[in-house]
Backbone atoms as SQL, in Angstrom:
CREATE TABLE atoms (id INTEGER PRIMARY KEY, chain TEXT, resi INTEGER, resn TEXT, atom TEXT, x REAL, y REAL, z REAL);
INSERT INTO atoms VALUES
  (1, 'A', 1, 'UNK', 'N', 0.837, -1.176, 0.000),
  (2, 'A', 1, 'UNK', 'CA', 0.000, 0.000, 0.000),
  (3, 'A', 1, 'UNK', 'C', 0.889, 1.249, 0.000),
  (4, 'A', 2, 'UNK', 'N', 0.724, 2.013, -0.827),
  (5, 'A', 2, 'UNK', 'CA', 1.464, 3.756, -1.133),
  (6, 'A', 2, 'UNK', 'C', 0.981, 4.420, 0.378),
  (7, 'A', 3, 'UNK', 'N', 1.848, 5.352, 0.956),
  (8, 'A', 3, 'UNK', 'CA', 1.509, 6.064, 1.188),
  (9, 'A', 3, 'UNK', 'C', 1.088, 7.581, 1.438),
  (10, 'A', 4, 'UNK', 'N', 0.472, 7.939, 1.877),
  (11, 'A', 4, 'UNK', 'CA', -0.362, 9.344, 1.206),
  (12, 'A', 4, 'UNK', 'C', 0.955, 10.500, 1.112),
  (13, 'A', 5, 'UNK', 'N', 2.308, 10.483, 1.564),
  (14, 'A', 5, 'UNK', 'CA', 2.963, 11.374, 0.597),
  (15, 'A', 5, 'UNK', 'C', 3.136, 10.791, -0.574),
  (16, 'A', 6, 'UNK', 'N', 3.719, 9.656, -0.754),
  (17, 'A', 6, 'UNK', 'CA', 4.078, 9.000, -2.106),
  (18, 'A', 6, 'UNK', 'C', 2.670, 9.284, -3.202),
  (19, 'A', 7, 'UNK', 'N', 1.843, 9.069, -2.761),
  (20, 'A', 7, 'UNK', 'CA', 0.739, 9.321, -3.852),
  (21, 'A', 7, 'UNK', 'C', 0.711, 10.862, -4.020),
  (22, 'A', 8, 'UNK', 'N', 0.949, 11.823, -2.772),
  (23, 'A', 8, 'UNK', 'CA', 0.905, 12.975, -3.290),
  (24, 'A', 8, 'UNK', 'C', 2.006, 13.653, -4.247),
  (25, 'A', 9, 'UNK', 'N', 3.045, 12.537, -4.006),
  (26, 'A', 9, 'UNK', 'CA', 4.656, 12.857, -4.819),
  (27, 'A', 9, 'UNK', 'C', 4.140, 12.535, -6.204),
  (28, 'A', 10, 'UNK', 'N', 3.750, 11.603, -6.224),
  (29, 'A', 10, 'UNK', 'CA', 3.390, 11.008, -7.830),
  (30, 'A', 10, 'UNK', 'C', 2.303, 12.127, -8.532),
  (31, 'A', 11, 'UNK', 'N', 1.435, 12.222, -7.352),
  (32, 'A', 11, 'UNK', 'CA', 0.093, 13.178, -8.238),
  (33, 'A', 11, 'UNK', 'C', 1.107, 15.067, -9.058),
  (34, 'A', 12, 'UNK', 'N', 1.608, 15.359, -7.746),
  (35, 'A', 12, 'UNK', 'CA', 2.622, 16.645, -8.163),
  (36, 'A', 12, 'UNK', 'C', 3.678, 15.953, -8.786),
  (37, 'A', 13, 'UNK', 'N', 4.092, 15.142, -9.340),
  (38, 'A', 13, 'UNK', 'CA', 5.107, 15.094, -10.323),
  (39, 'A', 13, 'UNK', 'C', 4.871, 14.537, -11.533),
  (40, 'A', 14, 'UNK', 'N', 3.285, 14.423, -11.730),
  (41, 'A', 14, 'UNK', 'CA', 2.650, 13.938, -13.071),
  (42, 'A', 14, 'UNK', 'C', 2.284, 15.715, -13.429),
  (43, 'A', 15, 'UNK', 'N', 1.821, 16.273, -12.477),
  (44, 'A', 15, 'UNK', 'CA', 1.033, 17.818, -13.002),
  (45, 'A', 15, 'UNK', 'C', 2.266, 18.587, -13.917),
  (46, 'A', 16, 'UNK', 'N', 3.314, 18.206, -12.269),
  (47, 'A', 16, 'UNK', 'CA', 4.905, 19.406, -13.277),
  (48, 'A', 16, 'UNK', 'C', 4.921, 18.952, -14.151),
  (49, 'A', 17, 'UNK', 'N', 5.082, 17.750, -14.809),
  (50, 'A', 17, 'UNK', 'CA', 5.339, 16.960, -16.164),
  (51, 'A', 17, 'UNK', 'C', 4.470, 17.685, -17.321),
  (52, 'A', 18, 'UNK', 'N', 3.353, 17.649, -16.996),
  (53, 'A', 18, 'UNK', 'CA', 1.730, 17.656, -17.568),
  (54, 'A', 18, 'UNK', 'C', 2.207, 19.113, -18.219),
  (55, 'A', 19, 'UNK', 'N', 2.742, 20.361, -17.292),
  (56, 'A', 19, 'UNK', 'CA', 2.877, 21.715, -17.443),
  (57, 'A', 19, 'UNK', 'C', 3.670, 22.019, -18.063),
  (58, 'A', 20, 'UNK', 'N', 5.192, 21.084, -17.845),
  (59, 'A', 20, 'UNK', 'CA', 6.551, 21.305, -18.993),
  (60, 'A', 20, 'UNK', 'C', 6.240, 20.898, -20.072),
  (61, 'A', 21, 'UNK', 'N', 4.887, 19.830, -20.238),
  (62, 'A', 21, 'UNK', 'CA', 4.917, 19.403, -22.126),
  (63, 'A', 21, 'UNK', 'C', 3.984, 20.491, -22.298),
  (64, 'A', 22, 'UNK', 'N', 3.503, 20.817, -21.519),
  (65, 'A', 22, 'UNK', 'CA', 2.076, 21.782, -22.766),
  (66, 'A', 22, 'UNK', 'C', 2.925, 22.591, -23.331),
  (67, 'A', 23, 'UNK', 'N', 3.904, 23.592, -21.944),
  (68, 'A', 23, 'UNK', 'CA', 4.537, 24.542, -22.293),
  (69, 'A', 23, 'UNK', 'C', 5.260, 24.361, -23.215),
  (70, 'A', 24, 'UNK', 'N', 6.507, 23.074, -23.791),
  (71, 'A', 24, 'UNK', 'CA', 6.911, 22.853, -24.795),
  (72, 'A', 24, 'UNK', 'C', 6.565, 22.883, -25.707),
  (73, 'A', 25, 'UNK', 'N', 5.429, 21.646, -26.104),
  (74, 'A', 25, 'UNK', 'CA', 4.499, 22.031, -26.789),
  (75, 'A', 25, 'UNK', 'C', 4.097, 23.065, -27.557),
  (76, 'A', 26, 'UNK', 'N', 3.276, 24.426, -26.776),
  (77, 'A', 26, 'UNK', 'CA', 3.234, 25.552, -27.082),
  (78, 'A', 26, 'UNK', 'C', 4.349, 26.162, -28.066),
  (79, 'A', 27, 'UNK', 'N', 5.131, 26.092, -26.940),
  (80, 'A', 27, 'UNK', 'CA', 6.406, 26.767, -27.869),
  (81, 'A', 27, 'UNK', 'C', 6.881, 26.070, -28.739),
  (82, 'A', 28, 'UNK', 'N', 6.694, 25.076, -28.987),
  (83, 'A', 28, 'UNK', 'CA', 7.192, 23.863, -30.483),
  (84, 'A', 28, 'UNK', 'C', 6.355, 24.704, -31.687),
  (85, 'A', 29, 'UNK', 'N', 5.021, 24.881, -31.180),
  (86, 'A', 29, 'UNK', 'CA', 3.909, 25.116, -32.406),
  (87, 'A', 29, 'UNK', 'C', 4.271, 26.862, -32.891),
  (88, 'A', 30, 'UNK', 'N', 4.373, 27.637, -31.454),
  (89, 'A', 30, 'UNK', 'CA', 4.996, 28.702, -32.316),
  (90, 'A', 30, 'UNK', 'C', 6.234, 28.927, -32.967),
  (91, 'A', 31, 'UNK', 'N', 6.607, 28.271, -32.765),
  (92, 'A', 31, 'UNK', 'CA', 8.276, 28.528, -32.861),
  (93, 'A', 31, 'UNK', 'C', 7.914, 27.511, -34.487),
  (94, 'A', 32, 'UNK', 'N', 7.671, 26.647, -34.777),
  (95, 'A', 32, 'UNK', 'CA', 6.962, 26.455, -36.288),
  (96, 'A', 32, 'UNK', 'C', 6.630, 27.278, -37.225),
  (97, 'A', 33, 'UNK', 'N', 5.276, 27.442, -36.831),
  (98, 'A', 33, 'UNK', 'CA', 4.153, 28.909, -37.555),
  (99, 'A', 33, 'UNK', 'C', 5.782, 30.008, -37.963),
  (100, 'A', 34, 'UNK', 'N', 6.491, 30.545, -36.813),
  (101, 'A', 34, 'UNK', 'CA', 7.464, 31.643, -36.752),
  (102, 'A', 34, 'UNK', 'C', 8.586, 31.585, -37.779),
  (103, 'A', 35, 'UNK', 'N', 8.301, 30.124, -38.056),
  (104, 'A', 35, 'UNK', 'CA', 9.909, 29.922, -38.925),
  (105, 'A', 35, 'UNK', 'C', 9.060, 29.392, -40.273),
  (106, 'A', 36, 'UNK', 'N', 8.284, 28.687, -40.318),
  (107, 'A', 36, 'UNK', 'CA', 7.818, 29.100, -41.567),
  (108, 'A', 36, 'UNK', 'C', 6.948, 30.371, -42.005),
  (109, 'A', 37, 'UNK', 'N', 6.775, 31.444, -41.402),
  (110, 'A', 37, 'UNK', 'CA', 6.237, 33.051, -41.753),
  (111, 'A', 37, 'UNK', 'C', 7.780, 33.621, -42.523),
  (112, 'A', 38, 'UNK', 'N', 8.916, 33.188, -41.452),
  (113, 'A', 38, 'UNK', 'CA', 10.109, 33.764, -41.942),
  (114, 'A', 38, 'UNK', 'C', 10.346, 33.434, -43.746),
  (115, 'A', 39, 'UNK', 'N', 10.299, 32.075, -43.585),
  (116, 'A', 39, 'UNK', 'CA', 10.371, 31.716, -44.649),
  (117, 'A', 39, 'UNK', 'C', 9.296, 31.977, -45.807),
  (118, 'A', 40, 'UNK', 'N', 8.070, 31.824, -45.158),
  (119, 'A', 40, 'UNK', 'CA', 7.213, 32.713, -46.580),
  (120, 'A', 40, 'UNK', 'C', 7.298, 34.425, -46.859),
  (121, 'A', 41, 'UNK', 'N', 7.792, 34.789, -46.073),
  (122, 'A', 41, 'UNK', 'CA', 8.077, 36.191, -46.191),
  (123, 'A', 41, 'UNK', 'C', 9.642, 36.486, -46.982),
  (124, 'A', 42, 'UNK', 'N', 10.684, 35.535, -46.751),
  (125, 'A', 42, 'UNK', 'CA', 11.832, 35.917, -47.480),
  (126, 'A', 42, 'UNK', 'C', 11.945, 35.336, -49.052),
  (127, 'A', 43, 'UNK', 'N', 11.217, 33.737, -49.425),
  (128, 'A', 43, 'UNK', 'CA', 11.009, 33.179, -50.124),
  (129, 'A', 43, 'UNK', 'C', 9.827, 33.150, -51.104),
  (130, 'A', 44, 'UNK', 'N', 8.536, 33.076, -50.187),
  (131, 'A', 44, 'UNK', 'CA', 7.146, 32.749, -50.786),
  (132, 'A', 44, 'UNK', 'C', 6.655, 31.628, -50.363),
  (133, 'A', 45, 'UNK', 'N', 5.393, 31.378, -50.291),
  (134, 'A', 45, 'UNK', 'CA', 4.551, 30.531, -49.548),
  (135, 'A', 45, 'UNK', 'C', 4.937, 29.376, -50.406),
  (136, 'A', 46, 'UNK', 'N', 5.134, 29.268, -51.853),
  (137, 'A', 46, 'UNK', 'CA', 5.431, 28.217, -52.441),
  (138, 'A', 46, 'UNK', 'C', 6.495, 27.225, -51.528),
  (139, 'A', 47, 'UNK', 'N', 7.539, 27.970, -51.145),
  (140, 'A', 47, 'UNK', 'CA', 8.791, 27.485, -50.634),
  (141, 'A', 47, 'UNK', 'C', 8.629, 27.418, -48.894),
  (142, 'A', 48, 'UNK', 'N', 7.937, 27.524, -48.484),
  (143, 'A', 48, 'UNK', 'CA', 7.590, 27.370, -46.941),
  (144, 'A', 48, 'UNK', 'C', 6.940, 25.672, -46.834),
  (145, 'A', 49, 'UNK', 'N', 5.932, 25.737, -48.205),
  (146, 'A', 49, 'UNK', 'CA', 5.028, 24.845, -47.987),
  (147, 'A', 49, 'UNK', 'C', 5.989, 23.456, -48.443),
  (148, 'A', 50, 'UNK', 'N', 6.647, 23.649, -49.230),
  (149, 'A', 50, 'UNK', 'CA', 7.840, 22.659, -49.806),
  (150, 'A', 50, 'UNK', 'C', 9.046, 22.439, -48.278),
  (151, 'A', 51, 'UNK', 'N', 8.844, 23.507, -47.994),
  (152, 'A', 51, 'UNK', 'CA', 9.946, 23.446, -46.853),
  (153, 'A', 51, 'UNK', 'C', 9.088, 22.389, -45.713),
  (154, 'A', 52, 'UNK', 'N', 8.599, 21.807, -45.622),
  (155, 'A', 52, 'UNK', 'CA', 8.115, 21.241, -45.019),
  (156, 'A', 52, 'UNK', 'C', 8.940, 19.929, -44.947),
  (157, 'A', 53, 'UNK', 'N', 9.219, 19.436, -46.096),
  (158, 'A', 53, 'UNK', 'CA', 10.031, 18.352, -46.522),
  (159, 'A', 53, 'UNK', 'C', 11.546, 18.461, -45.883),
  (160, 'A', 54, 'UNK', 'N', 11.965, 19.674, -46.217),
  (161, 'A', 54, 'UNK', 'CA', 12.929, 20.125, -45.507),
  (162, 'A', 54, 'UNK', 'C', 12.914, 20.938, -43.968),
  (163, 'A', 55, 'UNK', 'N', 12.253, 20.045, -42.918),
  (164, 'A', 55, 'UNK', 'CA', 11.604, 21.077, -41.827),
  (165, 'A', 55, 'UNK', 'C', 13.071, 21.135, -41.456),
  (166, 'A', 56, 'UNK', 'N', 13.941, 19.824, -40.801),
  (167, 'A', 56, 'UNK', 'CA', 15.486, 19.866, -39.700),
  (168, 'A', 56, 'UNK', 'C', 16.073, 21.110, -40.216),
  (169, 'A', 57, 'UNK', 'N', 16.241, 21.218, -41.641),
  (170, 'A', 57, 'UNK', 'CA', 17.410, 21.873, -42.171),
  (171, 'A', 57, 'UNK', 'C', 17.138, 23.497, -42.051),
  (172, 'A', 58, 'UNK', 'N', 15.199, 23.442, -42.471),
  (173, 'A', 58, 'UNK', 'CA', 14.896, 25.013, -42.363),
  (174, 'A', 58, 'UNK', 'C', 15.083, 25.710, -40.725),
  (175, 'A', 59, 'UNK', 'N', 15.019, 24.203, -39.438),
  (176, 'A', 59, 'UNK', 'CA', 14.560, 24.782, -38.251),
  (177, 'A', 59, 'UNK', 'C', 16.007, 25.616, -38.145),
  (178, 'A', 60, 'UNK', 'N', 17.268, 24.846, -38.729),
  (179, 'A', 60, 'UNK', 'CA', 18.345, 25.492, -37.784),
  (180, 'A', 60, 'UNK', 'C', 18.571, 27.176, -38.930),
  (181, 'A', 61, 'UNK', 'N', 18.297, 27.045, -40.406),
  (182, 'A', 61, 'UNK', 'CA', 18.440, 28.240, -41.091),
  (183, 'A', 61, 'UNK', 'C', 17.363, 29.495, -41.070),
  (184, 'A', 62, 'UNK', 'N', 16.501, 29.165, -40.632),
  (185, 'A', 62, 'UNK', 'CA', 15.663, 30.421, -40.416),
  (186, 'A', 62, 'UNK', 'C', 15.649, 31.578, -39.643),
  (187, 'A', 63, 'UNK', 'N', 16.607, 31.323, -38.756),
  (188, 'A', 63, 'UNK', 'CA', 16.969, 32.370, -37.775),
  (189, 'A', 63, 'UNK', 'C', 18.140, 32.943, -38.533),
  (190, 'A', 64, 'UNK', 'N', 18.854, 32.694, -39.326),
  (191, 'A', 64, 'UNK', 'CA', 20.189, 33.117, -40.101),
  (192, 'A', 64, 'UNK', 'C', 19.850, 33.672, -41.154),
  (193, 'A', 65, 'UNK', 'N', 18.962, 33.644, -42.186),
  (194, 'A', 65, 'UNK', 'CA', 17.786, 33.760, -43.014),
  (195, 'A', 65, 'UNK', 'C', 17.083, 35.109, -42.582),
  (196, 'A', 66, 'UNK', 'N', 16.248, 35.073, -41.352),
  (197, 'A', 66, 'UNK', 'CA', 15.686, 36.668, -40.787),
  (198, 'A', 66, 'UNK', 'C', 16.931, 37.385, -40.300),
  (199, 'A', 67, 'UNK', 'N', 17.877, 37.093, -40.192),
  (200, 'A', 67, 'UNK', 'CA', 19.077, 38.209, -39.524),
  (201, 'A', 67, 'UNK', 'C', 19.590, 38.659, -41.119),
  (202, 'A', 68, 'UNK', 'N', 19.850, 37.778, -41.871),
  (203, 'A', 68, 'UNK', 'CA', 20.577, 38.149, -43.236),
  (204, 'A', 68, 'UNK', 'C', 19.769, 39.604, -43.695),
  (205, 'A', 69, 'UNK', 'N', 18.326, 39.034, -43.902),
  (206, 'A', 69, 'UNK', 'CA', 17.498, 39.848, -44.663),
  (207, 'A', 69, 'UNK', 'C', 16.914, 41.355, -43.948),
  (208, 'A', 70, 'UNK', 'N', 16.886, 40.878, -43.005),
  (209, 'A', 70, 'UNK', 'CA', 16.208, 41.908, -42.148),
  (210, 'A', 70, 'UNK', 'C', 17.149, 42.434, -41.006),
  (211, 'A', 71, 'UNK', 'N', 18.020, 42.261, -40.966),
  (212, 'A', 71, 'UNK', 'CA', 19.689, 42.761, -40.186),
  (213, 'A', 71, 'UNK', 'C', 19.464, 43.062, -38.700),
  (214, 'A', 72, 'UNK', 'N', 18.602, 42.608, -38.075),
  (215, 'A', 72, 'UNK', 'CA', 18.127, 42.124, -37.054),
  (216, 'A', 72, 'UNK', 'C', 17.945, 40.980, -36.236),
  (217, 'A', 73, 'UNK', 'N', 18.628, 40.802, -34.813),
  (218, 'A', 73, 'UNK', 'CA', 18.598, 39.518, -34.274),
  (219, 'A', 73, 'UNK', 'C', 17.115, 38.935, -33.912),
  (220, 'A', 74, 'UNK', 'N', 16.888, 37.667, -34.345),
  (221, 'A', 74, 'UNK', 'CA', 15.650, 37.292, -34.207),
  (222, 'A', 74, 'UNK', 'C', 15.065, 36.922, -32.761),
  (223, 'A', 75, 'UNK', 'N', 14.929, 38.213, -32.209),
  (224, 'A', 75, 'UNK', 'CA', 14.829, 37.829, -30.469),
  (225, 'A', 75, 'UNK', 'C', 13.649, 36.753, -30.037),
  (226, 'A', 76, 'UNK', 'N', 12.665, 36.969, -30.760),
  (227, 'A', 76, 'UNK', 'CA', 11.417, 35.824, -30.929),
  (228, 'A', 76, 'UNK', 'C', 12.057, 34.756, -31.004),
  (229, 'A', 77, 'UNK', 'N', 12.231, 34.486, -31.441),
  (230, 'A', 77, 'UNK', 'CA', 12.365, 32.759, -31.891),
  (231, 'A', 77, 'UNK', 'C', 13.341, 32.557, -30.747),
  (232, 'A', 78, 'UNK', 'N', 14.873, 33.242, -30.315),
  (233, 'A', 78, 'UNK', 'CA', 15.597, 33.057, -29.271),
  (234, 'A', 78, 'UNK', 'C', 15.196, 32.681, -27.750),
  (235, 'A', 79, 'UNK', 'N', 13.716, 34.128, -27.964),
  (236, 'A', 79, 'UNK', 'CA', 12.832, 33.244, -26.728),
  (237, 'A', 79, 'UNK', 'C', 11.872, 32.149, -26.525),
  (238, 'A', 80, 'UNK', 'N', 11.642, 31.960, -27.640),
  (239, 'A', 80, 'UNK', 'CA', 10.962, 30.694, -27.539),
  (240, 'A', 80, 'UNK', 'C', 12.266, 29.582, -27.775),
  (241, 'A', 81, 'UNK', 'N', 12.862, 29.339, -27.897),
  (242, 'A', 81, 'UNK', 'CA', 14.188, 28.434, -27.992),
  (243, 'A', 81, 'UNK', 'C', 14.277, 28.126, -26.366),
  (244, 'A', 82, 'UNK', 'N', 14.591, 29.487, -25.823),
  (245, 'A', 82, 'UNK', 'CA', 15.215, 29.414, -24.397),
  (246, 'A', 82, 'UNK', 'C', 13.536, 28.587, -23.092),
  (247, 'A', 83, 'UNK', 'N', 12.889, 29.284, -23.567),
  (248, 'A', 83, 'UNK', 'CA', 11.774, 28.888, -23.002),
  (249, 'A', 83, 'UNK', 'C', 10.973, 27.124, -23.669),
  (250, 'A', 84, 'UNK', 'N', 11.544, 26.875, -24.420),
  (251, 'A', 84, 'UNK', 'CA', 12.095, 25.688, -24.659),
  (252, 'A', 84, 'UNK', 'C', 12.068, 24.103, -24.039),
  (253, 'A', 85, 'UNK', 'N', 13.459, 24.703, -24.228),
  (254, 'A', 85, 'UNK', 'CA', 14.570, 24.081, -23.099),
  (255, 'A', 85, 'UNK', 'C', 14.568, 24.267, -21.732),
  (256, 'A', 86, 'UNK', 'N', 13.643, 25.538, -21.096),
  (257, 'A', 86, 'UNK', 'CA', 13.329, 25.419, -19.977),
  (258, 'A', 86, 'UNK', 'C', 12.128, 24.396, -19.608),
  (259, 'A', 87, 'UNK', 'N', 11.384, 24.175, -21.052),
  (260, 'A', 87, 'UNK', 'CA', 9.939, 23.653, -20.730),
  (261, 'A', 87, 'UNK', 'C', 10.748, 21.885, -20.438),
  (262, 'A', 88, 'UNK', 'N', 11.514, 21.660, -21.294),
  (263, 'A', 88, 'UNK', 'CA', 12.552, 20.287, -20.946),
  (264, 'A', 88, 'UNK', 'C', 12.830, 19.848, -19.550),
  (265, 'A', 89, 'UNK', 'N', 13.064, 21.304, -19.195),
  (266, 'A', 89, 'UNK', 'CA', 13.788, 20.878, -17.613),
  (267, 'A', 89, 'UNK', 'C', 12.890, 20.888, -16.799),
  (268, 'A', 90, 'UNK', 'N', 11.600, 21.292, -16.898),
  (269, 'A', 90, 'UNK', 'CA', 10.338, 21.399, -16.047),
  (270, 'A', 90, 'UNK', 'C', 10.345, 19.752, -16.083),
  (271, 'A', 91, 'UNK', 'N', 9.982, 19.026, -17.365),
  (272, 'A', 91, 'UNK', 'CA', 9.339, 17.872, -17.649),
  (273, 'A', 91, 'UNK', 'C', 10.406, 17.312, -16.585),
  (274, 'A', 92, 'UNK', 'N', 11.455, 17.571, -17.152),
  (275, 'A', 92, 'UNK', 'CA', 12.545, 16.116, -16.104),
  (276, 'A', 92, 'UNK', 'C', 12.511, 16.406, -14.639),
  (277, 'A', 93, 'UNK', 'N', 12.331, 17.762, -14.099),
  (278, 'A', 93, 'UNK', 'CA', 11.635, 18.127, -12.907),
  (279, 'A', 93, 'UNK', 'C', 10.828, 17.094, -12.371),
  (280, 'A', 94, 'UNK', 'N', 9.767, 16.996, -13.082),
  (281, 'A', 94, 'UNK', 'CA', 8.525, 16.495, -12.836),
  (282, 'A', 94, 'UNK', 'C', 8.578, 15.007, -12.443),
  (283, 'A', 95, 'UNK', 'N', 9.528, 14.464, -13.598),
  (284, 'A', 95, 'UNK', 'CA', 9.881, 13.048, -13.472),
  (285, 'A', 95, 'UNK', 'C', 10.552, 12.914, -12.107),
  (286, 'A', 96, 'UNK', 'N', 11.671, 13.207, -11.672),
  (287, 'A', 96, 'UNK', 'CA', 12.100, 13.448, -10.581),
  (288, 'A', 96, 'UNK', 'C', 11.312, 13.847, -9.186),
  (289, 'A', 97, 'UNK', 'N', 10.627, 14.276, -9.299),
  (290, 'A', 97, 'UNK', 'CA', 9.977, 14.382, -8.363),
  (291, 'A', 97, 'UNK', 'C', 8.729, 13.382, -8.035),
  (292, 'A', 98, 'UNK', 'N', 8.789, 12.798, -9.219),
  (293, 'A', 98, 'UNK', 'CA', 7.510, 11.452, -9.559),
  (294, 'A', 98, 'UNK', 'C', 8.029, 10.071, -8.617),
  (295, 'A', 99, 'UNK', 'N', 9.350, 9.848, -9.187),
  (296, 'A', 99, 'UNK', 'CA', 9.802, 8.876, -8.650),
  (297, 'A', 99, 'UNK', 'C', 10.225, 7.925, -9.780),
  (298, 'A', 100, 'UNK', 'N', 10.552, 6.847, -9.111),
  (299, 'A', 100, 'UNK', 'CA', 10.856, 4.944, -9.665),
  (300, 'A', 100, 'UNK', 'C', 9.203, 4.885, -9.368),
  (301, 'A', 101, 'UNK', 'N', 8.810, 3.867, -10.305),
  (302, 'A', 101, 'UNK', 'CA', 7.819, 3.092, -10.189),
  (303, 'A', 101, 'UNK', 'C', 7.740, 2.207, -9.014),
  (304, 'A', 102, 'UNK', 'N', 9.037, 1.622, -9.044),
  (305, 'A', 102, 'UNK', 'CA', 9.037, 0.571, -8.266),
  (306, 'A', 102, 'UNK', 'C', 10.117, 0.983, -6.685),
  (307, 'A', 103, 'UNK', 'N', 10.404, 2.279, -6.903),
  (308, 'A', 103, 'UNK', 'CA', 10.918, 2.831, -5.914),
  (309, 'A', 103, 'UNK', 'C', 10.021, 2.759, -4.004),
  (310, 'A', 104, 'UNK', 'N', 10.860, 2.257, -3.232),
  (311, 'A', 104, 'UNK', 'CA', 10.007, 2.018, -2.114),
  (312, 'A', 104, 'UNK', 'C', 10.488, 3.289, -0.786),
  (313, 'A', 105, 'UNK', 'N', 9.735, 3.995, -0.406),
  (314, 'A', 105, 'UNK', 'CA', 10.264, 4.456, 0.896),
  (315, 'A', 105, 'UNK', 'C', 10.979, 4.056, 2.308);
């Protein structure tokens, strides 16, 4: 039988989890939309929509791409990058604080 911290450890370390993917998440989907706008705006929608095929290669050139053209650091996308990788460390947070399955007190 668990007891009632362990279940409360597990319940708060499924939520942190629950909160670092949305937040990732989130920022996965904008940080998408953001880099293909870049790209239909420097290229054309033709080449965004093709870029699809090429998503790995466009994710890391699109930020190099809006600085070229527009001579400006792409602080957007930098924060969603950073906020990220923070949403990463929430998740493994979460795990950590979850436990072993089979971990006993």
């Amino acid at each position: 039988m668990k007891s009632p911290i362990r279940k409360a450890r597990t319940r708060v370390g499924c939520a942190v989890q629950i909160i670092g993917f949305i937040l990732w998440l989130g920022c996965g989907c904008a940080t998408c939309v953001l880099i293909f706008g870049i790209i239909a705006d420097a290229a054309g929608t033709w080449v965004a929509v093709i870029g699809f095929i090429f998503f790995p290669f466009l994710f890391g050139l699109a930020p190099l791409i809006h600085w070229l053209i527009t001579g400006t650091f792409p602080l957007l996308y930098f924060i969603l990058w950073l906020v990220g990788w923070g949403a990463m460390l929430i998740v493994y947070l979460g795990s950590r604080i979850k436990g072993e399955e089979g971990e006993e007190w």
